[in-house]
C-alpha positions as CSV (number, residue, x, y, z in Angstrom):
1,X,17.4,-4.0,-7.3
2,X,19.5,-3.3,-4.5
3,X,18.9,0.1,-4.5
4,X,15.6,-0.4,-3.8
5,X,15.9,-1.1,0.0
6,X,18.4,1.1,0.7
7,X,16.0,3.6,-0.8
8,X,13.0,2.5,0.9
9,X,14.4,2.7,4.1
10,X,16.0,6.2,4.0
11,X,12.5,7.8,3.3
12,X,11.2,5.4,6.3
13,X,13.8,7.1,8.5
14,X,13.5,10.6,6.9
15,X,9.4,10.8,7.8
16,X,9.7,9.0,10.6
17,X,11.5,12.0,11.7
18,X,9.7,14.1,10.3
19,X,6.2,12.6,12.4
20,X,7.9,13.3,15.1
21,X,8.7,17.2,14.6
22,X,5.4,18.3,13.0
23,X,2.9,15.3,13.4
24,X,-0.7,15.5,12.7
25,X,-2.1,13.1,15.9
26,X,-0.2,14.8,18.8
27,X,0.7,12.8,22.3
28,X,1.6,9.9,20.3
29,X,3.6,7.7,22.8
30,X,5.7,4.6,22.2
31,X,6.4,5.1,18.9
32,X,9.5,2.8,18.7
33,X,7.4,0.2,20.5
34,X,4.4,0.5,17.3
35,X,7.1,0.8,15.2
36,X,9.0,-2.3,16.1
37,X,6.1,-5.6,15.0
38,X,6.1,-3.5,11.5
39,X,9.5,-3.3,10.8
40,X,9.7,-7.1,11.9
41,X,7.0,-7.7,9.5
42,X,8.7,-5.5,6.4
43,X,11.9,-7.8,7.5
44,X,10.6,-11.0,6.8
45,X,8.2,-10.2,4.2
46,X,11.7,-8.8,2.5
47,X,13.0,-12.4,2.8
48,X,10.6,-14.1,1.7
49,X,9.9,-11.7,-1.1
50,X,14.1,-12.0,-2.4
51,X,13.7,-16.1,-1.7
52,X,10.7,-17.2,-3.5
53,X,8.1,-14.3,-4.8
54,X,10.8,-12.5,-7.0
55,X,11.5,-15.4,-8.2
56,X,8.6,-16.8,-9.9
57,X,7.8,-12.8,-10.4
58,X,10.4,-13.0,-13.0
59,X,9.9,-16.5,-14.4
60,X,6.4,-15.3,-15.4
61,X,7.8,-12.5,-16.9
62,X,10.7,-14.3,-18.7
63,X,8.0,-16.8,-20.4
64,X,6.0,-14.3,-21.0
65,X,8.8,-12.2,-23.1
66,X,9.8,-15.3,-24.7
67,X,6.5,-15.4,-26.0
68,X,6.1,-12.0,-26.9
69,X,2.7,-11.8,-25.1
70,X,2.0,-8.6,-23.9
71,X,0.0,-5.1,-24.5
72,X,3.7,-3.6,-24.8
73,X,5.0,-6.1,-27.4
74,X,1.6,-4.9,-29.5
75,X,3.0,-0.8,-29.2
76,X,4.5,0.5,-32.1
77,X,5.7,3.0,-29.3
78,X,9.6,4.2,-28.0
79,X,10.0,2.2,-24.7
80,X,9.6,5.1,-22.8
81,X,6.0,5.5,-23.9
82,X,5.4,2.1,-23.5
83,X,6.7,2.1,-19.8
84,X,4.5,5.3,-19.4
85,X,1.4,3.8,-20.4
86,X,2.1,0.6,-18.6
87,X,2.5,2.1,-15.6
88,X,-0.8,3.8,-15.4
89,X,-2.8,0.5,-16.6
90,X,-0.9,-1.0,-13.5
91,X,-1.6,1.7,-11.4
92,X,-5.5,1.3,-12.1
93,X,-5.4,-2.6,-11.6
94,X,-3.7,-1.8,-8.1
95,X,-6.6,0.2,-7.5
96,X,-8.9,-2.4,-8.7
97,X,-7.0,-5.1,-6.8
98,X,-6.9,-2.9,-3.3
99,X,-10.7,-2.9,-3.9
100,X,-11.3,-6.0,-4.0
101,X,-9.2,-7.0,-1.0
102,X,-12.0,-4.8,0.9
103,X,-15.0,-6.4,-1.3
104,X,-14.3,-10.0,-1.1
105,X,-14.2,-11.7,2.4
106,X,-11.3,-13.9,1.4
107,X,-8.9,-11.4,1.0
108,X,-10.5,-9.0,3.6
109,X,-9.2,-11.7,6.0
110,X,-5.8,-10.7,5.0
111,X,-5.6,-6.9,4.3
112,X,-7.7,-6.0,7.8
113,X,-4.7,-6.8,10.0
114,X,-3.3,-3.5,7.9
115,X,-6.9,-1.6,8.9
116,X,-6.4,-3.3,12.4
117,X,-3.6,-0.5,13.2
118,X,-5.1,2.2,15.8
119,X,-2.1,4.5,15.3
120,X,-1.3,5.0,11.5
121,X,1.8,6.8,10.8
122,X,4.5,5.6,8.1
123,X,5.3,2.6,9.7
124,X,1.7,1.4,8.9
125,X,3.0,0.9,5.5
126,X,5.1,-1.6,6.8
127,X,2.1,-3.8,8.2
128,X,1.3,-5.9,5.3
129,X,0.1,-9.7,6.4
130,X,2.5,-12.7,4.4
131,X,-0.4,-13.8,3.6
132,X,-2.0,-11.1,1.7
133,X,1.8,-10.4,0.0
134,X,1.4,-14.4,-1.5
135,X,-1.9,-13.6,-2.8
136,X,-1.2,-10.3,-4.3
137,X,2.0,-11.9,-6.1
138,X,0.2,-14.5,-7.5
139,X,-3.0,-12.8,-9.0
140,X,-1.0,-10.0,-10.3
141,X,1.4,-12.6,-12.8
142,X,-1.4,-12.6,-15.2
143,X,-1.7,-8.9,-15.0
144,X,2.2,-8.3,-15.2
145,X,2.2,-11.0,-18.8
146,X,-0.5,-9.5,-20.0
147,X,0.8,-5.8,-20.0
148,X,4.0,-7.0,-20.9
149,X,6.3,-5.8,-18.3
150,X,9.7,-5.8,-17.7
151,X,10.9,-6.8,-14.8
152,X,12.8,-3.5,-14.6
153,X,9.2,-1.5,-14.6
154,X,7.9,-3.8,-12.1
155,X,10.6,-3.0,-9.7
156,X,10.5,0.9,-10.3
157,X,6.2,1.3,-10.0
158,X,6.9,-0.8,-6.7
159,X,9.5,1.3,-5.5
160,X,7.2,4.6,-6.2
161,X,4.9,2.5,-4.4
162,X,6.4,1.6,-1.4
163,X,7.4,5.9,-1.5
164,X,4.1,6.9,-1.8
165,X,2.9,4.4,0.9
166,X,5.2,5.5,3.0
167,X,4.3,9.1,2.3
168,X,0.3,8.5,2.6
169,X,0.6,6.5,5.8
170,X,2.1,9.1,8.0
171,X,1.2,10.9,10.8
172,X,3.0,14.2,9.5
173,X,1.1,17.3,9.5
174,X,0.4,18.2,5.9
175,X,-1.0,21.6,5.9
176,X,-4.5,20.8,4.4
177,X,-4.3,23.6,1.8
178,X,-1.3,21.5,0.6
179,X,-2.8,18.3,0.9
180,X,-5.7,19.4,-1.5
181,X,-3.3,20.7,-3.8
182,X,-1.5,17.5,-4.3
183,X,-4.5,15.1,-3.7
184,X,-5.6,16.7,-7.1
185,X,-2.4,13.7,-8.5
186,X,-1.1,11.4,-5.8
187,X,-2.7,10.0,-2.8
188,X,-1.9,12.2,0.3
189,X,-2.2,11.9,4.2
190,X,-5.3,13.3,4.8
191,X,-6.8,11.7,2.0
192,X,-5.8,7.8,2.9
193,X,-6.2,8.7,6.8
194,X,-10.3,9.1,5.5
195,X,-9.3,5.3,4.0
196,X,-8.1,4.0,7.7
197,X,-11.3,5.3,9.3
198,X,-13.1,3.2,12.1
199,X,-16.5,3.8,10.1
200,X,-17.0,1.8,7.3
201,X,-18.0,3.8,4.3
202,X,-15.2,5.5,4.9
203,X,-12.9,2.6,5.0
204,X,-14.4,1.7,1.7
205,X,-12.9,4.7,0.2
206,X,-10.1,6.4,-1.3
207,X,-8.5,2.9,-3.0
208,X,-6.2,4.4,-5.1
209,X,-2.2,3.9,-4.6
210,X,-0.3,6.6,-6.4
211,X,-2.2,8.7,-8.6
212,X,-5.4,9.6,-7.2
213,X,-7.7,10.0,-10.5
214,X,-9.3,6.7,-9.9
215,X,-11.2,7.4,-6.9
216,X,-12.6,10.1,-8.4
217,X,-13.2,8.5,-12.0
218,X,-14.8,5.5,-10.2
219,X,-17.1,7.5,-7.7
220,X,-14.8,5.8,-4.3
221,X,-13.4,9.4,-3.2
222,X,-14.4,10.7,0.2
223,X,-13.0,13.7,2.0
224,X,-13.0,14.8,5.8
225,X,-13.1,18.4,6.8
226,X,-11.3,17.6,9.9
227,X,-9.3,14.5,9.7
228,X,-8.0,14.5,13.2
229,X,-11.7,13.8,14.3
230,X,-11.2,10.3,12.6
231,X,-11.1,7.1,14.5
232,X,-8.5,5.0,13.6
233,X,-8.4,0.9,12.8
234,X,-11.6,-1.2,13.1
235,X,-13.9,-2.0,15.7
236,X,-13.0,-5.7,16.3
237,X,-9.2,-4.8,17.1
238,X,-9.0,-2.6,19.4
239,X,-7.6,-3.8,21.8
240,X,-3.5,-3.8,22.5
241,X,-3.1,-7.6,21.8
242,X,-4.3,-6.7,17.9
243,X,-1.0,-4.3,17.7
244,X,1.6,-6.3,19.1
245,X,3.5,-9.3,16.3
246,X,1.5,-12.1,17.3
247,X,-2.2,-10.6,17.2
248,X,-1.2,-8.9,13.8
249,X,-0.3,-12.1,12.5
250,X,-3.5,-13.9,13.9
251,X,-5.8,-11.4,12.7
252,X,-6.9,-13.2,9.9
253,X,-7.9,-16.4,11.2
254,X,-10.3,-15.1,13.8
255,X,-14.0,-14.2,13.3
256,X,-15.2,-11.8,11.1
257,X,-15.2,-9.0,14.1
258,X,-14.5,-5.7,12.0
């Protein structure tokens, strides 16, 4: 569990670099300064997460093991097969659950102040409203009891998350012969930058977390020729107020502008 941060944070600091020597949006300026509200964010989300969310994270799971309920209990499987198949069910509800946070206003409310973001690199992966963390915790228990996972597995998928969002977010320049190479299995740059699009149809896209079989199983993968044409964030939030800690923060309890 420790671990986990200190992991986290070394790839942050290793593609941050890496943006800056081969990045795919050139004349990027101020990145410290778009950097800074999402690291704030990833701070106190951190917190809050160690304080309270873990917590009840693992009491569901502990009554749930006491119980024996769970898809895993039901395996007549070596634990390692068990974990394997557990984490790709998961990985399809994530892509079912990041769907509906663009389908159903509700949670739309929440996960546009992530779309807001006009100049996605890693640090975008940072930019996750409290609000939309509380929900996602909460809606996923059931989810997490009824596979019957361990706390353990929960904490490794989320750490390959949190990689592979770190990865898909940036602004490093993938060459796009590589990119389609490994799109054909994980979610890559070029592919989520289609996701983060200004137009609509596009944003409705590419949903998928880590592997990226689901968009195309389910009909939700787009591709762009050339993804530096893209316009990034949505229309509603453009404006500089929307990037800095407060508006980011707001964005959910304004209008429905984007």
């Amino acid at each position: 569990m420790a671990a986990k941060p200190l992991l986290i944070f070394s790839t942050l600091i290793i593609i941050f670099t890496l943006e800056s020597a081969f990045p795919h949006y050139r004349n990027r300026e101020h990145r410290f300064e778009h950097a800074f509200p999402h690291v704030l964010t990833a701070i106190f989300n951190g917190i809050f997460t160690r304080l309270l969310l873990s917590g009840l994270t693992l009491q569901a799971i502990d009554w749930g093991g006491q119980h024996s309920l769970g898809f895993a209990h039901a395996l007549p499987l070596p634990s390692y097969a068990k974990t394997a198949i557990i984490f790709v069910l998961f990985d399809i509800w994530m892509y079912f659950w990041h769907m509906a946070n663009h389908r159903i206003t509700f949670f739309w409310l929440f996960h546009r102040a992530h779309h807001a973001d006009t100049e996605m690199d890693t640090t975008t992966a940072l930019r996750f409203h409290p609000g939309e963390l509380v929900l996602s915790t909460f809606i996923r228990m059931p989810v997490v009891i009824f596979l019957g996972m361990s706390f353990a597995e929960l904490v490794l998928f989320e750490t390959m998350l949190n990689i592979s969002t770190l990865f898909h977010h940036s602004n490093m320049a993938v060459p796009e012969k590589w990119d389609r190479m490994l799109r054909t299995v994980m979610v890559t740059p070029n592919m989520h930058r289609v996701h983060h699009s200004i137009e609509m149809p596009e944003t409705n896209s590419n949903f998928t977390s880590l592997l990226s079989v689901w968009d195309r199983l389910f009909r939700t993968f787009k591709a762009r020729e050339d993804t530096r044409a893209i316009t990034l964030g949505l229309p509603g939030f453009r404006e500089k107020k929307w990037q800095r800690l407060a508006g980011f923060l707001f964005t959910p309890f304004v209008g429905l502008q984007g």
